[in-house]
N, CA, C and O atoms as a GROMACS GRO file, in nm:
protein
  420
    1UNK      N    1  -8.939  21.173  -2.373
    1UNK     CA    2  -8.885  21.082  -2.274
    1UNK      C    3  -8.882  20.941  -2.336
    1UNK      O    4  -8.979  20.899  -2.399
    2UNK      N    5  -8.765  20.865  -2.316
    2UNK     CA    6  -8.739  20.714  -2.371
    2UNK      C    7  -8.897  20.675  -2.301
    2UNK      O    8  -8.965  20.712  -2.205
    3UNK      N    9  -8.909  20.568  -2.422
    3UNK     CA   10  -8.995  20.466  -2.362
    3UNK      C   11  -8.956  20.327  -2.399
    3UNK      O   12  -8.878  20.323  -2.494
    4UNK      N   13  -8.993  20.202  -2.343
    4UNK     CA   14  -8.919  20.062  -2.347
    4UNK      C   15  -9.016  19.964  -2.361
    4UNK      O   16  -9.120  19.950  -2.297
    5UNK      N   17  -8.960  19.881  -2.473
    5UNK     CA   18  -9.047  19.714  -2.473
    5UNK      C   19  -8.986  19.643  -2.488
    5UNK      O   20  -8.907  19.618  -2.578
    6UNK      N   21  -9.030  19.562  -2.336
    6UNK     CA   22  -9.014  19.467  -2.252
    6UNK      C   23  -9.059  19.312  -2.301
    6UNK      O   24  -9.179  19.288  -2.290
    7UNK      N   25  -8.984  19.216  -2.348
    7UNK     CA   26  -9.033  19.112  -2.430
    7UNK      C   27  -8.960  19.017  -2.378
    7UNK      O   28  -8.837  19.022  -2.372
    8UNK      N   29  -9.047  18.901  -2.327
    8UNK     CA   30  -9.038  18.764  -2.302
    8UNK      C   31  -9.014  18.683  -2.389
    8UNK      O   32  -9.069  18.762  -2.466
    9UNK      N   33  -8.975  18.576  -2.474
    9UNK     CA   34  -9.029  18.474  -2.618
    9UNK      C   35  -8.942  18.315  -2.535
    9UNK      O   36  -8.851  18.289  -2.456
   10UNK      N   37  -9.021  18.262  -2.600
   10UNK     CA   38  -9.006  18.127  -2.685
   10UNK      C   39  -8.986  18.097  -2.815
   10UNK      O   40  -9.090  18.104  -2.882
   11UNK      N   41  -8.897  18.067  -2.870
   11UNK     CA   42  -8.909  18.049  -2.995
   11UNK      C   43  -8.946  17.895  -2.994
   11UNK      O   44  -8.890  17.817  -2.917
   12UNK      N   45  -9.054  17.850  -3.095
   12UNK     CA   46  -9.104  17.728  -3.104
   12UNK      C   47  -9.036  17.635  -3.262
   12UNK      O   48  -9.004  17.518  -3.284
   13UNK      N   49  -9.037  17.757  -3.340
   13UNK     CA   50  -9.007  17.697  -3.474
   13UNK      C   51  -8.876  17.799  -3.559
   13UNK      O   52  -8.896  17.885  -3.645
   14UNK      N   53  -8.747  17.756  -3.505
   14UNK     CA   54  -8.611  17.807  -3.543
   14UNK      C   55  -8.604  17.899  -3.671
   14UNK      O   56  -8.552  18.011  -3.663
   15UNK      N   57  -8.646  17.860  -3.765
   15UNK     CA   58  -8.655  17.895  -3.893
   15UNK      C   59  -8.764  18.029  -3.898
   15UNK      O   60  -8.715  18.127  -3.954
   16UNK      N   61  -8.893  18.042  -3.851
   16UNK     CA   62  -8.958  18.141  -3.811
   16UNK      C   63  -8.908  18.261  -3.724
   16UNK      O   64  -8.925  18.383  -3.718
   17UNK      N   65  -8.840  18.163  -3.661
   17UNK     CA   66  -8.796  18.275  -3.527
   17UNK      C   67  -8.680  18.348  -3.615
   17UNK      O   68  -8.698  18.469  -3.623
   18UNK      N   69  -8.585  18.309  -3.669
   18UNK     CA   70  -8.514  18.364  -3.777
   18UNK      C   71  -8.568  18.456  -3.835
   18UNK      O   72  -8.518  18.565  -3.809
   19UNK      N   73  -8.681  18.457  -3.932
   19UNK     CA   74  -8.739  18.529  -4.047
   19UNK      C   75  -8.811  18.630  -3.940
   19UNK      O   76  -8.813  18.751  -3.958
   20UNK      N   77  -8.872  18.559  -3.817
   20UNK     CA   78  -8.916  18.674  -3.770
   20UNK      C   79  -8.780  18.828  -3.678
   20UNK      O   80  -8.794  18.950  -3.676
   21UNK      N   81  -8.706  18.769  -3.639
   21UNK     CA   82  -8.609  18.856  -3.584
   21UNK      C   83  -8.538  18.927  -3.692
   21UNK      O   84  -8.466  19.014  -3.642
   22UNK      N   85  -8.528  18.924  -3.837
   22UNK     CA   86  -8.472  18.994  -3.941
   22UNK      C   87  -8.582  19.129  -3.958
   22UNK      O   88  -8.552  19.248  -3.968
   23UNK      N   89  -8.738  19.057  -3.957
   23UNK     CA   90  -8.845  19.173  -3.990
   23UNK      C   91  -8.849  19.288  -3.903
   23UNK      O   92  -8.866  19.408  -3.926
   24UNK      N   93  -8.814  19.168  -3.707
   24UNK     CA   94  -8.869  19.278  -3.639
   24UNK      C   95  -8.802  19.354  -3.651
   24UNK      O   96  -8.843  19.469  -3.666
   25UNK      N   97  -8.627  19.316  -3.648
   25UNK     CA   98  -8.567  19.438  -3.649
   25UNK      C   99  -8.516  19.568  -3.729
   25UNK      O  100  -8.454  19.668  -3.694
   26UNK      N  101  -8.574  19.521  -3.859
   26UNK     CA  102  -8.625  19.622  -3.942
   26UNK      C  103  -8.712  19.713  -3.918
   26UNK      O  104  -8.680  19.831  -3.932
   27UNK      N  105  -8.830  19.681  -3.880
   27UNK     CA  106  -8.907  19.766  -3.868
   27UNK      C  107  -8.879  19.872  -3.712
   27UNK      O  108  -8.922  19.986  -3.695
   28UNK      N  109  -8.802  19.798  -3.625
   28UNK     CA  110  -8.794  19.842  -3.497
   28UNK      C  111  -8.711  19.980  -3.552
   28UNK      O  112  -8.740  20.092  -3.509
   29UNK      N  113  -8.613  19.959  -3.645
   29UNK     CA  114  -8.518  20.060  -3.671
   29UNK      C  115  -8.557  20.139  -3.734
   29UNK      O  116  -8.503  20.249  -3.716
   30UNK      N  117  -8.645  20.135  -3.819
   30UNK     CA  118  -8.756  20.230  -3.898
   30UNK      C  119  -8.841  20.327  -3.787
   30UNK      O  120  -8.858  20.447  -3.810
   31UNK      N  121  -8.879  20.279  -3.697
   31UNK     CA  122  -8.922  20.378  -3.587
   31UNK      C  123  -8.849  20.445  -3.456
   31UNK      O  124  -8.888  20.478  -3.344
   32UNK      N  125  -8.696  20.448  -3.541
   32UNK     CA  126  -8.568  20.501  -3.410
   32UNK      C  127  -8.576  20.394  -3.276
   32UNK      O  128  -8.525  20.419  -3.167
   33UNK      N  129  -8.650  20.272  -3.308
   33UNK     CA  130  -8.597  20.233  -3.193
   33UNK      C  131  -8.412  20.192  -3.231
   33UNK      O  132  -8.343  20.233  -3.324
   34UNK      N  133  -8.361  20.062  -3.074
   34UNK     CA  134  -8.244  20.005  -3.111
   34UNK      C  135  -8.295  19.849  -2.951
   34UNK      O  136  -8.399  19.827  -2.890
   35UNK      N  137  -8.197  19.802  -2.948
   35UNK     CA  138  -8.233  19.694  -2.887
   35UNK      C  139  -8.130  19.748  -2.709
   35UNK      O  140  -8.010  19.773  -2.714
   36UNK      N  141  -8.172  19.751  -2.639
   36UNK     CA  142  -8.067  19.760  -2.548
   36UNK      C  143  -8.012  19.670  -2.454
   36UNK      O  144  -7.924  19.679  -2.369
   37UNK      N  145  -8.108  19.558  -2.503
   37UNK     CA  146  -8.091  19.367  -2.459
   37UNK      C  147  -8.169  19.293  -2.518
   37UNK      O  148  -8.292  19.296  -2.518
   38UNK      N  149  -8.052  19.181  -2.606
   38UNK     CA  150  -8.146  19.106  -2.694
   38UNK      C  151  -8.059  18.969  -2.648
   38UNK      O  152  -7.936  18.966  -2.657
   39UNK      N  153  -8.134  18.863  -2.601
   39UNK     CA  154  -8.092  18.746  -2.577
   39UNK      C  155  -8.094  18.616  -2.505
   39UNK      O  156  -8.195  18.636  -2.436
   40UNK      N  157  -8.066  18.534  -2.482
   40UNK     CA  158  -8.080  18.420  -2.406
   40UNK      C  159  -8.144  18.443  -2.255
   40UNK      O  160  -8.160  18.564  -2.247
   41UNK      N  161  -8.188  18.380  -2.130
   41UNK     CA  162  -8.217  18.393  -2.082
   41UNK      C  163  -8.132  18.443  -1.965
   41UNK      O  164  -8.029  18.387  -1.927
   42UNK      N  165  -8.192  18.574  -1.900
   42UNK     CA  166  -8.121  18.598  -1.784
   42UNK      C  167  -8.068  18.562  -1.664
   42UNK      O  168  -8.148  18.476  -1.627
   43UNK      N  169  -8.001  18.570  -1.595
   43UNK     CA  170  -7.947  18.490  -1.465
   43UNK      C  171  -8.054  18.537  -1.333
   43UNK      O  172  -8.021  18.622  -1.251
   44UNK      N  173  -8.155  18.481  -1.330
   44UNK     CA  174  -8.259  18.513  -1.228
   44UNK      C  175  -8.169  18.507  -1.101
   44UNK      O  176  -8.083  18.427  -1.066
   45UNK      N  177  -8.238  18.661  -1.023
   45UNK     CA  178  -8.187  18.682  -0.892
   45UNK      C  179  -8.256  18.642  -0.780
   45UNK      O  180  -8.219  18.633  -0.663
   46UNK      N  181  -8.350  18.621  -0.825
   46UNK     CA  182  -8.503  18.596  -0.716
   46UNK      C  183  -8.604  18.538  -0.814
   46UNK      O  184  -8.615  18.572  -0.932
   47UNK      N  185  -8.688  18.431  -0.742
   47UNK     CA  186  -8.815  18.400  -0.846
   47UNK      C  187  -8.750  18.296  -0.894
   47UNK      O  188  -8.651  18.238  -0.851
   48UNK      N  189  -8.846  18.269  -1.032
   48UNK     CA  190  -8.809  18.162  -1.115
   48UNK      C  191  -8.783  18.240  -1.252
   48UNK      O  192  -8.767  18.360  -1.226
   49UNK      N  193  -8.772  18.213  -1.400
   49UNK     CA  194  -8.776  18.258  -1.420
   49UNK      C  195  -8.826  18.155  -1.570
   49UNK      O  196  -8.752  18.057  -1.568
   50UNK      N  197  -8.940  18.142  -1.716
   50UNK     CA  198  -8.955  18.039  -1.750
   50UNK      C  199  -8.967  18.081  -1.942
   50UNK      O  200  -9.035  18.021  -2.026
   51UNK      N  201  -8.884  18.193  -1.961
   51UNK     CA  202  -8.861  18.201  -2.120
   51UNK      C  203  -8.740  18.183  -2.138
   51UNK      O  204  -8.653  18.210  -2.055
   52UNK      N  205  -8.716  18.124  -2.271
   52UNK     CA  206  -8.578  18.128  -2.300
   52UNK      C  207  -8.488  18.239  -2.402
   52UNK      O  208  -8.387  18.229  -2.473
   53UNK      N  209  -8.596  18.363  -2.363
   53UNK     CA  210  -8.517  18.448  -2.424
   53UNK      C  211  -8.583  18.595  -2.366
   53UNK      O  212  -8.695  18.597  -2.316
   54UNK      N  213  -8.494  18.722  -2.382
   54UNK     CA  214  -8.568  18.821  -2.315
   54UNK      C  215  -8.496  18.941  -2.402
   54UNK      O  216  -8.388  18.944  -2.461
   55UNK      N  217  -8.589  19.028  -2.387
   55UNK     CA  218  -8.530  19.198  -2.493
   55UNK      C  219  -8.566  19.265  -2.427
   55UNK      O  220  -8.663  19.241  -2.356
   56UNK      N  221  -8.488  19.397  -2.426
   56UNK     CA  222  -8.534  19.531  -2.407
   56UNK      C  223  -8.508  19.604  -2.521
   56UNK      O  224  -8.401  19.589  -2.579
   57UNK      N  225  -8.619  19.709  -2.574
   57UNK     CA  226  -8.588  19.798  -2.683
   57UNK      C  227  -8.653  19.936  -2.662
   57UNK      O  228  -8.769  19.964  -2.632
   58UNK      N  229  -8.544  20.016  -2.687
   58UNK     CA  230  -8.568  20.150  -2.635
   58UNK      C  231  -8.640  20.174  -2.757
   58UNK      O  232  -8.638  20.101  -2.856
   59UNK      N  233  -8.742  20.340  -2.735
   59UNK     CA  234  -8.784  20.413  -2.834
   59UNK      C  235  -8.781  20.552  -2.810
   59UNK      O  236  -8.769  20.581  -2.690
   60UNK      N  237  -8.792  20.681  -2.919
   60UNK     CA  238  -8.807  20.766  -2.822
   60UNK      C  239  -8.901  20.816  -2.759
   60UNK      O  240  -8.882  20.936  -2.740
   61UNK      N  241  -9.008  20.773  -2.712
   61UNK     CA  242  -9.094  20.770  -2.679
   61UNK      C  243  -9.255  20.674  -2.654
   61UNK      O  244  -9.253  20.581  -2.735
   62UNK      N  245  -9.355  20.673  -2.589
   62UNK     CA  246  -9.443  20.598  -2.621
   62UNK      C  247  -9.502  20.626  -2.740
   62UNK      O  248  -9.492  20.530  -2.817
   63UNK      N  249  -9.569  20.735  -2.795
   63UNK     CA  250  -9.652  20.739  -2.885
   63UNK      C  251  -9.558  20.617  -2.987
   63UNK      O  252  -9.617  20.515  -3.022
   64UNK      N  253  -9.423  20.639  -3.026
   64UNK     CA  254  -9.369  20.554  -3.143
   64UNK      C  255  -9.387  20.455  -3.093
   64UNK      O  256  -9.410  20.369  -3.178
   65UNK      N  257  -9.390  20.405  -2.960
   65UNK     CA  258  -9.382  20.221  -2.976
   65UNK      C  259  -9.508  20.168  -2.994
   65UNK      O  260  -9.522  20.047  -3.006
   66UNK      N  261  -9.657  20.291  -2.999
   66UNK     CA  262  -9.788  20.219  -3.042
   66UNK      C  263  -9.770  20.246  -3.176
   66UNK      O  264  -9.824  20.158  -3.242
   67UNK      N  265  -9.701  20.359  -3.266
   67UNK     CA  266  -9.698  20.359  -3.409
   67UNK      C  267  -9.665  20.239  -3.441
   67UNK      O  268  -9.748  20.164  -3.493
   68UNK      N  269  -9.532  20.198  -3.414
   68UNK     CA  270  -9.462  20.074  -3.447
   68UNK      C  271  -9.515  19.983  -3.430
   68UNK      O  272  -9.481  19.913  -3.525
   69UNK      N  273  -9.579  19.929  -3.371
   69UNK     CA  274  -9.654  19.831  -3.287
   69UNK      C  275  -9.782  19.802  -3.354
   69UNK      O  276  -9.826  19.688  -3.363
   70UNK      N  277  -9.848  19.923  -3.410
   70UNK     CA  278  -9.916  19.917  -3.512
   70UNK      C  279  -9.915  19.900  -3.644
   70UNK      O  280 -10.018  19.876  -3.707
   71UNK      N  281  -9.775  19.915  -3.709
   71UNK     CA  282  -9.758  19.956  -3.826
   71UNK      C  283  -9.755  19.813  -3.893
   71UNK      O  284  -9.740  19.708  -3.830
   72UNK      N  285  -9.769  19.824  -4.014
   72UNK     CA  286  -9.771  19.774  -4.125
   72UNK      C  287  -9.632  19.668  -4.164
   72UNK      O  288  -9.639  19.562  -4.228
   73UNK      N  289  -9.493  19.739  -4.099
   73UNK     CA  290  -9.399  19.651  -4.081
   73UNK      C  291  -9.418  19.544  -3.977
   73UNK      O  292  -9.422  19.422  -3.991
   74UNK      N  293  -9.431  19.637  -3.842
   74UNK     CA  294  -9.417  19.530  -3.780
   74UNK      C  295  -9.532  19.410  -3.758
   74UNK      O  296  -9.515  19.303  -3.701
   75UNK      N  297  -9.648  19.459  -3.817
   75UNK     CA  298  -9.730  19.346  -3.842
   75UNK      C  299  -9.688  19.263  -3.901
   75UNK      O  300  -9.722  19.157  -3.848
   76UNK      N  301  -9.601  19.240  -4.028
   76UNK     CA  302  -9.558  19.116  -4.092
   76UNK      C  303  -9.477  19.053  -3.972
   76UNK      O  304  -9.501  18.944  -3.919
   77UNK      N  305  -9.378  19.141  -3.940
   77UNK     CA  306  -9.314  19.053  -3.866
   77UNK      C  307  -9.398  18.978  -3.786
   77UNK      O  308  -9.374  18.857  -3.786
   78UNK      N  309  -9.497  19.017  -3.714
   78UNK     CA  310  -9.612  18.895  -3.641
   78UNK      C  311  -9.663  18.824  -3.692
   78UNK      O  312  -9.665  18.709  -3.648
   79UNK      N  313  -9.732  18.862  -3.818
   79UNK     CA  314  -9.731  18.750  -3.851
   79UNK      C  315  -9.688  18.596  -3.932
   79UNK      O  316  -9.748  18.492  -3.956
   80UNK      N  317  -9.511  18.663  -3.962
   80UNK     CA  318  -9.479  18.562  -3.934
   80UNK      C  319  -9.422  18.466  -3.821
   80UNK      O  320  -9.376  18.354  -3.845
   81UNK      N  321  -9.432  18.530  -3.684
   81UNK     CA  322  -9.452  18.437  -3.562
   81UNK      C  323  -9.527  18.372  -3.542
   81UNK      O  324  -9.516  18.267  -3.480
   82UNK      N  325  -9.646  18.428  -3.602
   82UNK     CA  326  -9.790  18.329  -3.509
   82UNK      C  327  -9.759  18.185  -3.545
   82UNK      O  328  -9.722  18.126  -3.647
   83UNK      N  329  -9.798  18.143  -3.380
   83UNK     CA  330  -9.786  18.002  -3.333
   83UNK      C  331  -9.625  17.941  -3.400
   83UNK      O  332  -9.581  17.829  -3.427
   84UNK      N  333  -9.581  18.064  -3.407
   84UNK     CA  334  -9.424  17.980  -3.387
   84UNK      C  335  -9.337  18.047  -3.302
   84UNK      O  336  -9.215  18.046  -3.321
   85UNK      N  337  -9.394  18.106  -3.208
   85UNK     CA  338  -9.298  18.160  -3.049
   85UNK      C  339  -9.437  18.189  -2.974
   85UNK      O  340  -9.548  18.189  -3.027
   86UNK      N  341  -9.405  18.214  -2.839
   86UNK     CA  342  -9.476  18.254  -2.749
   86UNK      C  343  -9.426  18.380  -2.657
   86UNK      O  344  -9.347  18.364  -2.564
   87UNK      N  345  -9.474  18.493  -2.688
   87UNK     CA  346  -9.446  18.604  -2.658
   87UNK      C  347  -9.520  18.678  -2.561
   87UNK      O  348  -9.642  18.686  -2.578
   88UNK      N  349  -9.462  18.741  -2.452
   88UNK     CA  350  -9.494  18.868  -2.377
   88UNK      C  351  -9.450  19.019  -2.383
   88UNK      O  352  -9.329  19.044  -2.383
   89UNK      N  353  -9.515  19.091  -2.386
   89UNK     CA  354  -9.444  19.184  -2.436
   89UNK      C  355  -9.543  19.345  -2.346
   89UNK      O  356  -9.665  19.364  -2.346
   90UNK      N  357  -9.426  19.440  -2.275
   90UNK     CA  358  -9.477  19.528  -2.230
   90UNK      C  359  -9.473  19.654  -2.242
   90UNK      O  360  -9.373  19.680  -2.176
   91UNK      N  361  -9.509  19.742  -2.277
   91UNK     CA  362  -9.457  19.872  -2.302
   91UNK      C  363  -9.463  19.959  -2.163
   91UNK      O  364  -9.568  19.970  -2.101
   92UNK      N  365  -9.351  20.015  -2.125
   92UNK     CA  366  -9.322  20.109  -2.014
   92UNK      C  367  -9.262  20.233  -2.085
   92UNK      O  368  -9.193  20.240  -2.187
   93UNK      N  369  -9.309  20.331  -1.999
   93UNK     CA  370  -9.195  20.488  -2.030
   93UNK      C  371  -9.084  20.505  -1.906
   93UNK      O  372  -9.111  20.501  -1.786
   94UNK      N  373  -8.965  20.523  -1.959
   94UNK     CA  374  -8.859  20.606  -1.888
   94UNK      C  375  -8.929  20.681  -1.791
   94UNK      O  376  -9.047  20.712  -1.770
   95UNK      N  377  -8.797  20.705  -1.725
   95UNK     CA  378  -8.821  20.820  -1.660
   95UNK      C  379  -8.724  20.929  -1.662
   95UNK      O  380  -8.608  20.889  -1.648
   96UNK      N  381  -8.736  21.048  -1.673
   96UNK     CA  382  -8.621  21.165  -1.695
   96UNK      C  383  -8.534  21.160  -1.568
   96UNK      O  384  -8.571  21.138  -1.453
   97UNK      N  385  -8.340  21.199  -1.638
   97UNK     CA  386  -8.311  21.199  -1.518
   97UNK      C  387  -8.305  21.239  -1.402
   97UNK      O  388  -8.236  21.341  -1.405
   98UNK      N  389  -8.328  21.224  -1.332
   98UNK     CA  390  -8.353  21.237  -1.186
   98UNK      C  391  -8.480  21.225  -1.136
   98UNK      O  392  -8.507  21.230  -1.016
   99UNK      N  393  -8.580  21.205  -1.252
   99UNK     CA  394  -8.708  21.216  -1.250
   99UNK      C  395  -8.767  21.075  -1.131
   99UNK      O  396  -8.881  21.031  -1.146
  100UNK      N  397  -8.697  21.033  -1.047
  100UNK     CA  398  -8.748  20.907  -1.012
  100UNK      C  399  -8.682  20.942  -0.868
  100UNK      O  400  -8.577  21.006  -0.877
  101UNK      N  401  -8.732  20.907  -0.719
  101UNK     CA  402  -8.691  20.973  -0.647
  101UNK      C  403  -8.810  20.862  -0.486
  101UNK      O  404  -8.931  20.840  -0.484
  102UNK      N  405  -8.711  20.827  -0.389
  102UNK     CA  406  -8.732  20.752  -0.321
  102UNK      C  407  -8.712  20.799  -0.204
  102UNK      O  408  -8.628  20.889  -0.209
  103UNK      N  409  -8.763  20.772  -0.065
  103UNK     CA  410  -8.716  20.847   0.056
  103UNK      C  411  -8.758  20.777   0.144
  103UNK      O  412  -8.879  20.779   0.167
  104UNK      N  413  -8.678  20.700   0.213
  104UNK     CA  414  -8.704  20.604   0.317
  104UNK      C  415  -8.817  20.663   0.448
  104UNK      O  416  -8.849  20.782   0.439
  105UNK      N  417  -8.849  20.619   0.514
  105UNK     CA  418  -8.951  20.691   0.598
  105UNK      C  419  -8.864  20.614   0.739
  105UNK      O  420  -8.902  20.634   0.855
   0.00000   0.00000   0.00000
């Protein structure tokens, strides 16, 4: 079953944020992920909303997004962020289709 990470940023230092978005997405592609939203900030429907940038990246699964997440690539890529973006970042799983199912009362 897909699983997804969910990422907030700031980029603080342009040039970092560069070197870092070349690594991550190397390594992201090394573990079958792909990006299924990468970009500027969204058009908030409700709320506020206070990064200036937001991603979604599929995988096929959770176990790969703690491989990845762990790995050796994408560690460089962190660290070449540190203290030059400010990041949130969440890991969720899919759900199969139809697998999700609501019923008003």
């Amino acid at each position: 079953m897909p699983a997804y990470v969910i990422v907030n940023f700031d980029v603080l230092d342009e040039v970092a944020g560069a070197a870092y978005a070349v690594a991550a997405q190397q390594s992201i592609l090394a573990y079958g992920g792909h990006h299924l939203i990468a970009g500027p900030v969204p058009e908030p429907a409700e709320g506020s909303w206070d990064s200036a940038g937001f991603a979604v990246i599929e995988f096929p699964d959770m176990v790969t997004i703690k491989t990845w997440y762990d790995s050796s690539e994408y560690r460089r890529a962190r660290d070449i962020r540190e203290g030059k973006a400010r990041v949130s970042m969440l890991f969720v799983d899919g759900i199969s289709p139809g697998g999700f199912s609501h019923q008003a009362q």
